[in-house]
mmCIF file as Biopython writes it, N, C-alpha, C and O atoms, coordinates in Angstrom:
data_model
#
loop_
_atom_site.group_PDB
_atom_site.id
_atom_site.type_symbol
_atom_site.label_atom_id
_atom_site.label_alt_id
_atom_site.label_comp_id
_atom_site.label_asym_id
_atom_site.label_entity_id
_atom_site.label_seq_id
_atom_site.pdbx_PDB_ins_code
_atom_site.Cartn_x
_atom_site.Cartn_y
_atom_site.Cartn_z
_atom_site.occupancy
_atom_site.B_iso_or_equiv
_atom_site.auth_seq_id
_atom_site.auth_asym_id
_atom_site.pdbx_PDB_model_num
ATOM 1   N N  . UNK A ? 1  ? 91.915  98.782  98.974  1.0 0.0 1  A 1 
ATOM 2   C CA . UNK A ? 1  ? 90.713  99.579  98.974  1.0 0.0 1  A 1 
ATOM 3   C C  . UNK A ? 1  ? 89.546  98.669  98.658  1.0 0.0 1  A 1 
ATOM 4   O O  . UNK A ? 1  ? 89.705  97.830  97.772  1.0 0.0 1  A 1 
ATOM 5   N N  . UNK A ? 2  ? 88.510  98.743  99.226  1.0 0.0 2  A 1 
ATOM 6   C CA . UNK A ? 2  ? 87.214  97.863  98.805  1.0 0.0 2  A 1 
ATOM 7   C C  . UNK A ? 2  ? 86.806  98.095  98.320  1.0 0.0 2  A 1 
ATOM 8   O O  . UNK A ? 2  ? 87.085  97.541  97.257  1.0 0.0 2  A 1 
ATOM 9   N N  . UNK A ? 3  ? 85.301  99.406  98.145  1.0 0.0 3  A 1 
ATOM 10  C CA . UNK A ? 3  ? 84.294  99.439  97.023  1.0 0.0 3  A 1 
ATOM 11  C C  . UNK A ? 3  ? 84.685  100.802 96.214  1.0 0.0 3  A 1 
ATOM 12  O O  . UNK A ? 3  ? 84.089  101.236 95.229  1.0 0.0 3  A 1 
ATOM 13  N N  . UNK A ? 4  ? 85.880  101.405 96.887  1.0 0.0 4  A 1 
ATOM 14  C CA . UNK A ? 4  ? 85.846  102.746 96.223  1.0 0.0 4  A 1 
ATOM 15  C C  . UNK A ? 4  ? 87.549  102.841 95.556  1.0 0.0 4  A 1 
ATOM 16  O O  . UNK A ? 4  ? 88.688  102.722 96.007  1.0 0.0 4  A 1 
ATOM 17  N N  . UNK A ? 5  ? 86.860  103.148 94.130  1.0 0.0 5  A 1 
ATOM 18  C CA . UNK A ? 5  ? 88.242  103.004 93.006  1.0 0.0 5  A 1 
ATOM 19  C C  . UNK A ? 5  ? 89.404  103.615 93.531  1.0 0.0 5  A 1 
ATOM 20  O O  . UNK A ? 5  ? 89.483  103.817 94.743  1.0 0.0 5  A 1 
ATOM 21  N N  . UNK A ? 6  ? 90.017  103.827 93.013  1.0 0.0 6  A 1 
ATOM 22  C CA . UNK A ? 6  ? 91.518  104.332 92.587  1.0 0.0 6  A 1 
ATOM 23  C C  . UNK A ? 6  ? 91.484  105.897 91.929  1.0 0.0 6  A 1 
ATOM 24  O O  . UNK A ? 6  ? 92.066  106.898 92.345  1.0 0.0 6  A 1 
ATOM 25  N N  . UNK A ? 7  ? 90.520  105.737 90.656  1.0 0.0 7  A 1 
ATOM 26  C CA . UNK A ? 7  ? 90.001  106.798 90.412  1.0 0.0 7  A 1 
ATOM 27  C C  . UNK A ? 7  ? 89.156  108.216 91.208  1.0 0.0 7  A 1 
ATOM 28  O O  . UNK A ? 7  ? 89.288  109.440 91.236  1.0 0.0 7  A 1 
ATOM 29  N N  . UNK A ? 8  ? 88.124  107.037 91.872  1.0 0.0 8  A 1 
ATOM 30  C CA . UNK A ? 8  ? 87.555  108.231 92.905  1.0 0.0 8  A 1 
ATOM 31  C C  . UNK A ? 8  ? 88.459  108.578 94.389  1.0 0.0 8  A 1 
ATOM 32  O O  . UNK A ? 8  ? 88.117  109.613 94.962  1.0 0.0 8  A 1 
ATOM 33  N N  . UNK A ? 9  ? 89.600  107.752 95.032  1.0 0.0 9  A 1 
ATOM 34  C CA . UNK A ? 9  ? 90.259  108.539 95.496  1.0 0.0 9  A 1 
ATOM 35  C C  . UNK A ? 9  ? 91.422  109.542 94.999  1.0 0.0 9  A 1 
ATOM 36  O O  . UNK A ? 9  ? 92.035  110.097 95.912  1.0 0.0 9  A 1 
ATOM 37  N N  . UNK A ? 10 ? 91.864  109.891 93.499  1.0 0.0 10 A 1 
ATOM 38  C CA . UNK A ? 10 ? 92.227  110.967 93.031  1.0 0.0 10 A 1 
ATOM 39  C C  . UNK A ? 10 ? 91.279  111.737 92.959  1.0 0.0 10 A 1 
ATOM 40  O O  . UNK A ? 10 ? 91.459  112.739 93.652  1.0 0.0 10 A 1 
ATOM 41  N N  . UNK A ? 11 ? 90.149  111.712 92.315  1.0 0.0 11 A 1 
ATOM 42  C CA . UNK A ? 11 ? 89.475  112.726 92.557  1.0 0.0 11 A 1 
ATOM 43  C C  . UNK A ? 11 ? 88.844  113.318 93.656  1.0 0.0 11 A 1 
ATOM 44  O O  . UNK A ? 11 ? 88.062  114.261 93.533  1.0 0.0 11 A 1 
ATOM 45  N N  . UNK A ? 12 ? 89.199  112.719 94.907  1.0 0.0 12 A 1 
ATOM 46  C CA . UNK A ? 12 ? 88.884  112.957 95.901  1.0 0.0 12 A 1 
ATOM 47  C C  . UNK A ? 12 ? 90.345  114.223 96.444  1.0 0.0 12 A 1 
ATOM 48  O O  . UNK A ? 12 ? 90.284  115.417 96.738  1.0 0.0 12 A 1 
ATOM 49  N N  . UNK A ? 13 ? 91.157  113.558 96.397  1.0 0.0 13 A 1 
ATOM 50  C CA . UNK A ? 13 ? 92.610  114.597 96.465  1.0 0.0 13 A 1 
ATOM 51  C C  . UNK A ? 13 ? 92.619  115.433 95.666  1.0 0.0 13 A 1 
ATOM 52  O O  . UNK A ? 13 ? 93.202  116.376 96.201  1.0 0.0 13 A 1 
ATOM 53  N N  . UNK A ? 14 ? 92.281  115.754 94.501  1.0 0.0 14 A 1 
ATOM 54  C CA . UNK A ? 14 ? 92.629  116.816 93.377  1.0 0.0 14 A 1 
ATOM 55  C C  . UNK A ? 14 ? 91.451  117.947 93.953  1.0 0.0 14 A 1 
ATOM 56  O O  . UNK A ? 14 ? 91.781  119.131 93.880  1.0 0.0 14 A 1 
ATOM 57  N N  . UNK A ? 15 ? 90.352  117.686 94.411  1.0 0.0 15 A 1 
ATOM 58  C CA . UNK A ? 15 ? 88.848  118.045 95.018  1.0 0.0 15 A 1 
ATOM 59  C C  . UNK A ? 15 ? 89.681  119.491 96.355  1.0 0.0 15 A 1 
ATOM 60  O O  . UNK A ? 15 ? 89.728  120.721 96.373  1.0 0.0 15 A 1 
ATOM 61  N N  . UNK A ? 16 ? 90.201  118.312 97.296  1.0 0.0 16 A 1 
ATOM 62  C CA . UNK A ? 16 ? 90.733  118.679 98.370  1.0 0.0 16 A 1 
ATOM 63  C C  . UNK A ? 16 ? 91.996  119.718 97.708  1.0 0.0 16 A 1 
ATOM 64  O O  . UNK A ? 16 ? 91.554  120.852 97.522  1.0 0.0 16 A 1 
ATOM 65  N N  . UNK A ? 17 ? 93.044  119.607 97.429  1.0 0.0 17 A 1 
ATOM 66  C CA . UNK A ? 17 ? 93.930  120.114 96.759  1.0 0.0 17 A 1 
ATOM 67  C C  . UNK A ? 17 ? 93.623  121.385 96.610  1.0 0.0 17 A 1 
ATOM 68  O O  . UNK A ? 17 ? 94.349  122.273 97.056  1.0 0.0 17 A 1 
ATOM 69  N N  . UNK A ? 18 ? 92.205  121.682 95.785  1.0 0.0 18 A 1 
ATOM 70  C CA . UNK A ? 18 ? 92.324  122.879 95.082  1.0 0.0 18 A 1 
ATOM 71  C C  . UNK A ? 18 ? 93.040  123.380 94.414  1.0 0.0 18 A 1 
ATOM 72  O O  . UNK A ? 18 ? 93.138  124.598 94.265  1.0 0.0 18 A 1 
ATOM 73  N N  . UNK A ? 19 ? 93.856  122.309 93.731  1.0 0.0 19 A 1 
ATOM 74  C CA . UNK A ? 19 ? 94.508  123.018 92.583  1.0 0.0 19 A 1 
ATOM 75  C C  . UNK A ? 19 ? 95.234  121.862 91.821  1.0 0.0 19 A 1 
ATOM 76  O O  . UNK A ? 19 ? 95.360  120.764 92.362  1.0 0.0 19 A 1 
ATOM 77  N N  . UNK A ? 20 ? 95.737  122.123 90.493  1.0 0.0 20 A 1 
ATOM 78  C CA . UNK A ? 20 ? 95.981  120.942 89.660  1.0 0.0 20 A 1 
ATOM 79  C C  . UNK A ? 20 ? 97.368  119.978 90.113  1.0 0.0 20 A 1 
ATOM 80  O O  . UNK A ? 20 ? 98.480  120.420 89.824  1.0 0.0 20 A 1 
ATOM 81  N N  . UNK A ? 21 ? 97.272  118.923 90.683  1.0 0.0 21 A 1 
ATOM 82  C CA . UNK A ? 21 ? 98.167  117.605 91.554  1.0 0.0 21 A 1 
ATOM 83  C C  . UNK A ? 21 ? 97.875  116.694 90.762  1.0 0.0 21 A 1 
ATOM 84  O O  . UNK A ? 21 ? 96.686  116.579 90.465  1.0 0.0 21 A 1 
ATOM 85  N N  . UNK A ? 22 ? 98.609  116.004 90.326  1.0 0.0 22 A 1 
ATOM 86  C CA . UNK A ? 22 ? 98.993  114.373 89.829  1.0 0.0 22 A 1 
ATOM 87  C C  . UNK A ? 22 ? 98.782  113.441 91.400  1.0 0.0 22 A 1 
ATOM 88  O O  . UNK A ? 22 ? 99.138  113.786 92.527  1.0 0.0 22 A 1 
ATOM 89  N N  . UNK A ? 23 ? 98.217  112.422 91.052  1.0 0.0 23 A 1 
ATOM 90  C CA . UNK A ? 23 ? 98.081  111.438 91.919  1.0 0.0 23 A 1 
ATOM 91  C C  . UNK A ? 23 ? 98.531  110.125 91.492  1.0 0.0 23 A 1 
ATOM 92  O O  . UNK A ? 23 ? 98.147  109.840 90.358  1.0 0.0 23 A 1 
ATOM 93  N N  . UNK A ? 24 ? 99.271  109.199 92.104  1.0 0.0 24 A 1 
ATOM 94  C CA . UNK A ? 24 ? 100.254 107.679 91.725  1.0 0.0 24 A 1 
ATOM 95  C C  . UNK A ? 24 ? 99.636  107.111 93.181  1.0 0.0 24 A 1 
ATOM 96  O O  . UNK A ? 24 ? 99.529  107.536 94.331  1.0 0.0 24 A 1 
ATOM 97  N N  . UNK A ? 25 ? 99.313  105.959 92.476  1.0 0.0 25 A 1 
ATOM 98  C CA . UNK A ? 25 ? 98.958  105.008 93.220  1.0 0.0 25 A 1 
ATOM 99  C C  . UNK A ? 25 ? 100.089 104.095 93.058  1.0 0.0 25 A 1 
ATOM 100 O O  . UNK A ? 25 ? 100.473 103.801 91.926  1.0 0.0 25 A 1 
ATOM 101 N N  . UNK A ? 26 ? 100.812 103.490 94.407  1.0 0.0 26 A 1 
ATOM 102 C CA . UNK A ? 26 ? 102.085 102.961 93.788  1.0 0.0 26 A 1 
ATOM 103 C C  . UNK A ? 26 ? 101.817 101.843 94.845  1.0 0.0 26 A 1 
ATOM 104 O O  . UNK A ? 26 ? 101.690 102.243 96.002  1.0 0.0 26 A 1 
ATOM 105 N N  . UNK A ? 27 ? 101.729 100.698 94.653  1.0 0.0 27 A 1 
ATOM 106 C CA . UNK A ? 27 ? 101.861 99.109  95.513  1.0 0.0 27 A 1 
ATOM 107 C C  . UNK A ? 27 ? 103.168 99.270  96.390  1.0 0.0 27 A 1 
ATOM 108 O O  . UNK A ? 27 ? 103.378 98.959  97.563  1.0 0.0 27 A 1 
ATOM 109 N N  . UNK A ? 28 ? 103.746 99.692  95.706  1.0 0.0 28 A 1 
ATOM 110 C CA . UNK A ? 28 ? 105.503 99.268  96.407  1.0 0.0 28 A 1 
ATOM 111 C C  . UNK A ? 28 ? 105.878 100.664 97.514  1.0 0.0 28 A 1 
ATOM 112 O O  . UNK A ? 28 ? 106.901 100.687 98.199  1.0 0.0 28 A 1 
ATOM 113 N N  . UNK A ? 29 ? 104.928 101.670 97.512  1.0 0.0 29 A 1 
ATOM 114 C CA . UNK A ? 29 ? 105.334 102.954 98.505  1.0 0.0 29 A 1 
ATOM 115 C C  . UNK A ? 29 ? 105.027 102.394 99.752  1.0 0.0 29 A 1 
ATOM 116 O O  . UNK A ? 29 ? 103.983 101.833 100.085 1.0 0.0 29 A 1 
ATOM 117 N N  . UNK A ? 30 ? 106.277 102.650 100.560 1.0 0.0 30 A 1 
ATOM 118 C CA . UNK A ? 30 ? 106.156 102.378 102.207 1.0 0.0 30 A 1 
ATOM 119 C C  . UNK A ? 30 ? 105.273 103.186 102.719 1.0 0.0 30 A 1 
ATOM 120 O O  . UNK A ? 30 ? 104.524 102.806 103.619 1.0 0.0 30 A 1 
ATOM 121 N N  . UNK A ? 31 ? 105.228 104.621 102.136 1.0 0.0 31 A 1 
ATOM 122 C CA . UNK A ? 31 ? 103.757 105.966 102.691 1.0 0.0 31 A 1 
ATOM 123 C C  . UNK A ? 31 ? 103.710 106.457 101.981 1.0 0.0 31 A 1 
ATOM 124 O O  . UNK A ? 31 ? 104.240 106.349 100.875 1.0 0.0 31 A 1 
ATOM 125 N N  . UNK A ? 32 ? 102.833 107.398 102.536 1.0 0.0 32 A 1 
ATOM 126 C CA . UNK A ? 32 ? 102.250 108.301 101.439 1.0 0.0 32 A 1 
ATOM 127 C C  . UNK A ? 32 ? 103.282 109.500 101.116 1.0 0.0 32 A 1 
ATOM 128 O O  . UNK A ? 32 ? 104.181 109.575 101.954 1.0 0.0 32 A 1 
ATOM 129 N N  . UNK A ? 33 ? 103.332 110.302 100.241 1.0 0.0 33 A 1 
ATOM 130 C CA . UNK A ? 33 ? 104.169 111.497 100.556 1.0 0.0 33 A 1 
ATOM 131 C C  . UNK A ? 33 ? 103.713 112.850 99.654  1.0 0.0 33 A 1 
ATOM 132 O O  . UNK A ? 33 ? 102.485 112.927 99.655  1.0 0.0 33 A 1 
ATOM 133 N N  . UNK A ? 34 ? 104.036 113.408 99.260  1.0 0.0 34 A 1 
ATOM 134 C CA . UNK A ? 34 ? 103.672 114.785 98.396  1.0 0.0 34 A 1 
ATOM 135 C C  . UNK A ? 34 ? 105.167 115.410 98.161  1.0 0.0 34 A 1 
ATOM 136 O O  . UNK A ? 34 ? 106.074 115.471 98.991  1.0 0.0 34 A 1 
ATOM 137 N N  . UNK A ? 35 ? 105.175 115.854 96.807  1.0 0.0 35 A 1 
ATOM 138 C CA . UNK A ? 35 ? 106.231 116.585 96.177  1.0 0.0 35 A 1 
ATOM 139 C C  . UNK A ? 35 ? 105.210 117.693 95.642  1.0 0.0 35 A 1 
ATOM 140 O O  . UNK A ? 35 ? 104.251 117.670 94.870  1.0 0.0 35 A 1 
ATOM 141 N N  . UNK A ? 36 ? 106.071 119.004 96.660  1.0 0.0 36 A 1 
ATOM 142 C CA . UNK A ? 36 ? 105.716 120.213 96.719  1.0 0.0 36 A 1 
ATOM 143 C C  . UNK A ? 36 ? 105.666 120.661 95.309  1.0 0.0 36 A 1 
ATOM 144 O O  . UNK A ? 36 ? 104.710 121.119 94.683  1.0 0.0 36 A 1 
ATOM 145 N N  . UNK A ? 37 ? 106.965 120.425 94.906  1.0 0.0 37 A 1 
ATOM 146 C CA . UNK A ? 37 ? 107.535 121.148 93.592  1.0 0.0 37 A 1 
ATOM 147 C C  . UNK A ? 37 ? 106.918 121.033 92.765  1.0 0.0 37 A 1 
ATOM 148 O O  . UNK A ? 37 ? 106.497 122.098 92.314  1.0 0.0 37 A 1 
ATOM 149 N N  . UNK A ? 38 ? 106.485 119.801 92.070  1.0 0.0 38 A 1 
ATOM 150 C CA . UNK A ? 38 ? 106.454 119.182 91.021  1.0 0.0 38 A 1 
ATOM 151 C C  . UNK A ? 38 ? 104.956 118.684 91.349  1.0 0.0 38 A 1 
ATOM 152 O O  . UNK A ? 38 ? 104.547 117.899 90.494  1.0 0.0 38 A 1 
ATOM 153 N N  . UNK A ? 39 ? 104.145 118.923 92.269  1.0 0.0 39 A 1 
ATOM 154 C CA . UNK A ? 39 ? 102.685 118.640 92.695  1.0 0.0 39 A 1 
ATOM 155 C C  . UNK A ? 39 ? 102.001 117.621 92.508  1.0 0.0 39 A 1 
ATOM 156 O O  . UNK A ? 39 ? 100.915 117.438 91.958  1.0 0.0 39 A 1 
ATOM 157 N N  . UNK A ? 40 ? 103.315 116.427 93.424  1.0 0.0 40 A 1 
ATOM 158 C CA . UNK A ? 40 ? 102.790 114.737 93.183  1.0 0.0 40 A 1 
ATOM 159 C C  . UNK A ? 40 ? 102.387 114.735 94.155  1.0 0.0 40 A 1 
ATOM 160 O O  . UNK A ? 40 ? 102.908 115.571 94.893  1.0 0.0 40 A 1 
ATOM 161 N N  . UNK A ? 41 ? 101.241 113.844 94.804  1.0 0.0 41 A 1 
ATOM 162 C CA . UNK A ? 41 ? 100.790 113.086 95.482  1.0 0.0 41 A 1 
ATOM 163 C C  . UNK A ? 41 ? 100.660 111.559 95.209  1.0 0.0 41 A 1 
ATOM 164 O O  . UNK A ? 41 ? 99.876  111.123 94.366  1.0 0.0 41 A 1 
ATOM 165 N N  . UNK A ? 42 ? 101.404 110.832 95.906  1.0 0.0 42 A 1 
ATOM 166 C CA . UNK A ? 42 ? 101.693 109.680 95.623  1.0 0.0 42 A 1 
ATOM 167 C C  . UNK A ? 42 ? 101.239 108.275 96.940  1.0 0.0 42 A 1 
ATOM 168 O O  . UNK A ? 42 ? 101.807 108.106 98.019  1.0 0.0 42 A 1 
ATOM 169 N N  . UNK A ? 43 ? 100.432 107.709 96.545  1.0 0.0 43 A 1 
ATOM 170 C CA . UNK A ? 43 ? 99.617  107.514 97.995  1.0 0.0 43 A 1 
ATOM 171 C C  . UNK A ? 43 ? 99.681  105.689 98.172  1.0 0.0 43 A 1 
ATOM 172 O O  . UNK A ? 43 ? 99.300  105.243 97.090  1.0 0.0 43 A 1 
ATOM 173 N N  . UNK A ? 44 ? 99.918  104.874 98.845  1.0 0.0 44 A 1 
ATOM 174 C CA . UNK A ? 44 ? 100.479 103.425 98.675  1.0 0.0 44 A 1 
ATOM 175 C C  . UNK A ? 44 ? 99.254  102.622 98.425  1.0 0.0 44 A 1 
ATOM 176 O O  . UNK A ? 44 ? 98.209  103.247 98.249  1.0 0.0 44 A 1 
ATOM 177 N N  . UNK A ? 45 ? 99.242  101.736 98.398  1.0 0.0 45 A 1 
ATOM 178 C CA . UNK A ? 45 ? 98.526  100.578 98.137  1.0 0.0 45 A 1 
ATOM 179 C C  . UNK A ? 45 ? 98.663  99.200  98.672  1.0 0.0 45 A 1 
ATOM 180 O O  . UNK A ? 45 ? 99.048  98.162  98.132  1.0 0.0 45 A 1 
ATOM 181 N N  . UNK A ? 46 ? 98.225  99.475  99.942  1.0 0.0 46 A 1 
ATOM 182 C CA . UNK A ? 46 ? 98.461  98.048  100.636 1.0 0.0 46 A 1 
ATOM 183 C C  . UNK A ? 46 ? 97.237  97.229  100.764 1.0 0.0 46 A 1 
ATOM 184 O O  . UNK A ? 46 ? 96.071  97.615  100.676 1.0 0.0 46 A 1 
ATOM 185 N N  . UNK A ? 47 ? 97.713  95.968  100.998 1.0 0.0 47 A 1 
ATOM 186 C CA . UNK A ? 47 ? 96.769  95.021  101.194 1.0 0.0 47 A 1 
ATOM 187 C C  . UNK A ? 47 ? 95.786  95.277  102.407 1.0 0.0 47 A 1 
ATOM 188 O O  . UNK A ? 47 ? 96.223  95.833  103.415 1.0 0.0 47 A 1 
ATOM 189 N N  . UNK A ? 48 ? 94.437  94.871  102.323 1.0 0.0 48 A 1 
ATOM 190 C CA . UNK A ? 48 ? 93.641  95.165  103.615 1.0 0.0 48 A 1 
ATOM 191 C C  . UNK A ? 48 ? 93.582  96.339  103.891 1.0 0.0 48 A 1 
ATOM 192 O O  . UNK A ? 48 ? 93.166  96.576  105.026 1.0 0.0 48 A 1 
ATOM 193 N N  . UNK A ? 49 ? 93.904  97.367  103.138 1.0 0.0 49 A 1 
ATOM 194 C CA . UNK A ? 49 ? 93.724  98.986  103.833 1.0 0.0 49 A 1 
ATOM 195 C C  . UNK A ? 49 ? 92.138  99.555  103.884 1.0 0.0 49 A 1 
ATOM 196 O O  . UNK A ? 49 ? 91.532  99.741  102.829 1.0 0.0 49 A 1 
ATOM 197 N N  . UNK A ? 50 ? 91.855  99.674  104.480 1.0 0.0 50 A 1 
ATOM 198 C CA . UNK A ? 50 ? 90.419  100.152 105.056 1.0 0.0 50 A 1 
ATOM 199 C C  . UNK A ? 50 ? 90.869  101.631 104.377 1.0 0.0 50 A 1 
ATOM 200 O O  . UNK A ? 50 ? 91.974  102.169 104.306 1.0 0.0 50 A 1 
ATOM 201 N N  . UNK A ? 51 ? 89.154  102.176 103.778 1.0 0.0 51 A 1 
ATOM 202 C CA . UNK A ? 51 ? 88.820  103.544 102.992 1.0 0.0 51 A 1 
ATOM 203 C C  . UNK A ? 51 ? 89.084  104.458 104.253 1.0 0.0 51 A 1 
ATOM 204 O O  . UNK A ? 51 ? 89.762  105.457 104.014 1.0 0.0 51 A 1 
ATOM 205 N N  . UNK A ? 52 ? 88.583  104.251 105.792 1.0 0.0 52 A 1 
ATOM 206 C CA . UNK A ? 52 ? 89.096  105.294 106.529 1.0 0.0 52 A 1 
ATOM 207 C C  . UNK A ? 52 ? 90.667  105.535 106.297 1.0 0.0 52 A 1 
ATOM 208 O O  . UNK A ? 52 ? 90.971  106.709 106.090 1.0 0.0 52 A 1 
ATOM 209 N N  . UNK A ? 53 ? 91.626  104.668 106.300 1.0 0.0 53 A 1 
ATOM 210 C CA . UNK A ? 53 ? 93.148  104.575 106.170 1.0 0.0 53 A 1 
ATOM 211 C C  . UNK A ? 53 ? 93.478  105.433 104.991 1.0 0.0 53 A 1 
ATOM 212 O O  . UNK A ? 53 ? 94.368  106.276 104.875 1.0 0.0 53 A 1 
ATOM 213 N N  . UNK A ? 54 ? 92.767  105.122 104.328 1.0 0.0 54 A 1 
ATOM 214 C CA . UNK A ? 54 ? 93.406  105.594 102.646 1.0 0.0 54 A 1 
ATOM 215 C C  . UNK A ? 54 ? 93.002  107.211 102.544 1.0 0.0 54 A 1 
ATOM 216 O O  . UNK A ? 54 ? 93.729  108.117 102.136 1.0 0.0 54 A 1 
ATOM 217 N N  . UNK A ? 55 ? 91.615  107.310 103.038 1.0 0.0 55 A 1 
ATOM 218 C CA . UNK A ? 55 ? 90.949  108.895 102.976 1.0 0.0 55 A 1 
ATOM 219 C C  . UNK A ? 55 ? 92.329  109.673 103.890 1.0 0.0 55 A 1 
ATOM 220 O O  . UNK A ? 55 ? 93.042  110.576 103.453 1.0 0.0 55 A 1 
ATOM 221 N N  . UNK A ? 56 ? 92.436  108.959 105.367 1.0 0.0 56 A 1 
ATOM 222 C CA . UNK A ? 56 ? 92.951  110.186 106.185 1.0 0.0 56 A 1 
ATOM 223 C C  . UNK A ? 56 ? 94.538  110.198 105.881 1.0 0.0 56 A 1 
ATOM 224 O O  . UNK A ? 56 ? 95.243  111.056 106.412 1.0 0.0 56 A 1 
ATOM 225 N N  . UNK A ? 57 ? 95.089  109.217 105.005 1.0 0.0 57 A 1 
ATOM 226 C CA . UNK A ? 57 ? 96.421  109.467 104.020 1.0 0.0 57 A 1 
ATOM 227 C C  . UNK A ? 57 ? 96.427  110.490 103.046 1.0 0.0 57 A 1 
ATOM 228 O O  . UNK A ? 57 ? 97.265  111.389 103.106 1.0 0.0 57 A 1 
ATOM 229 N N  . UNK A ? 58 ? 95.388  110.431 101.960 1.0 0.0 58 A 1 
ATOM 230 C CA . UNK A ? 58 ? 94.779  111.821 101.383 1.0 0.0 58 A 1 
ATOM 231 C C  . UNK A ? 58 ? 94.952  112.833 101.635 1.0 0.0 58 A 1 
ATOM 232 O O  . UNK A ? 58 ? 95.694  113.641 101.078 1.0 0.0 58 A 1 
ATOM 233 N N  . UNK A ? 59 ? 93.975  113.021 102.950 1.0 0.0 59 A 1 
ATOM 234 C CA . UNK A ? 59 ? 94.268  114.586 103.774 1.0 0.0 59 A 1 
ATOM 235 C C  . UNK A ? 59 ? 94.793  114.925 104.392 1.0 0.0 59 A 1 
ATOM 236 O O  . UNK A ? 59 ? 94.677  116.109 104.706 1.0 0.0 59 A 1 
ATOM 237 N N  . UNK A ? 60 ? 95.731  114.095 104.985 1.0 0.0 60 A 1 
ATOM 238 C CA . UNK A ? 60 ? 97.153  114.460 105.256 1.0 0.0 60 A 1 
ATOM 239 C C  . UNK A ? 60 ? 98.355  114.892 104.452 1.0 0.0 60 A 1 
ATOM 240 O O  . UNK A ? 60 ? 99.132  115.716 104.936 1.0 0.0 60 A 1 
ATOM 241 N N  . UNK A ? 61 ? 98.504  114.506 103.543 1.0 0.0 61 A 1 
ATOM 242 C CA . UNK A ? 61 ? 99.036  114.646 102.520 1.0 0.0 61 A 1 
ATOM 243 C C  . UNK A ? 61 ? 98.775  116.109 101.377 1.0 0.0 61 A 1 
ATOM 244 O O  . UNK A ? 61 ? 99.668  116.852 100.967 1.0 0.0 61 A 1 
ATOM 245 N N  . UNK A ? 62 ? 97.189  116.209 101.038 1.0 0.0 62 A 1 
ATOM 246 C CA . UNK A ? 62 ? 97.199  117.082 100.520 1.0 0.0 62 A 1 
ATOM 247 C C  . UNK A ? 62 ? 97.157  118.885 101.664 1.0 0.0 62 A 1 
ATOM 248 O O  . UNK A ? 62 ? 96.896  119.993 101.194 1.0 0.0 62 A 1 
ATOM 249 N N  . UNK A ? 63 ? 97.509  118.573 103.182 1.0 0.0 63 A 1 
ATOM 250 C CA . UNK A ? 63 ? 97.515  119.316 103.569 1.0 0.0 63 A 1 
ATOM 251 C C  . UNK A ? 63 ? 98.641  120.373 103.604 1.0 0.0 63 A 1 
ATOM 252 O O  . UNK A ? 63 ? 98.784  121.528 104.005 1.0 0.0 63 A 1 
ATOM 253 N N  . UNK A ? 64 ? 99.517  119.223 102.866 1.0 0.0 64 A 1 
ATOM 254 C CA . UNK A ? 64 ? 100.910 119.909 103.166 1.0 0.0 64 A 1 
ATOM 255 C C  . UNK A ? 64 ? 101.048 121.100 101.849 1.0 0.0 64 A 1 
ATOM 256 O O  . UNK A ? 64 ? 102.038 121.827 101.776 1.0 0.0 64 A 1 
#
């Protein structure tokens, strides 16, 4: 990610969400994924990922 934290993309998902989700930023996740149950959103951290990449992982994710 470049100029925009870690922080402000959870609060960007919790925003979207509409409702209370845990967010993990994890280096080592192959993708993104969401646990329904337990209301993780867990979103990767790769090298070179452009904020478009990371946003439309977000809202994909919190769509489910």
């Amino acid at each position: 990610m470049e100029q925009i934290s870690k922080n402000q993309k959870s609060q960007l998902a919790k925003l979207l969400a509409s409702e209370n989700i845990t967010v993990q930023h994890q280096p080592n996740a192959k993708t993104a994924w969401f646990d329904v149950k337990n209301r993780v959103l867990c979103l990767p951290v790769w090298r070179e990922m452009s904020n478009d990449l990371y946003d439309m992982l977000v809202v994909h994710e919190v769509g489910h």
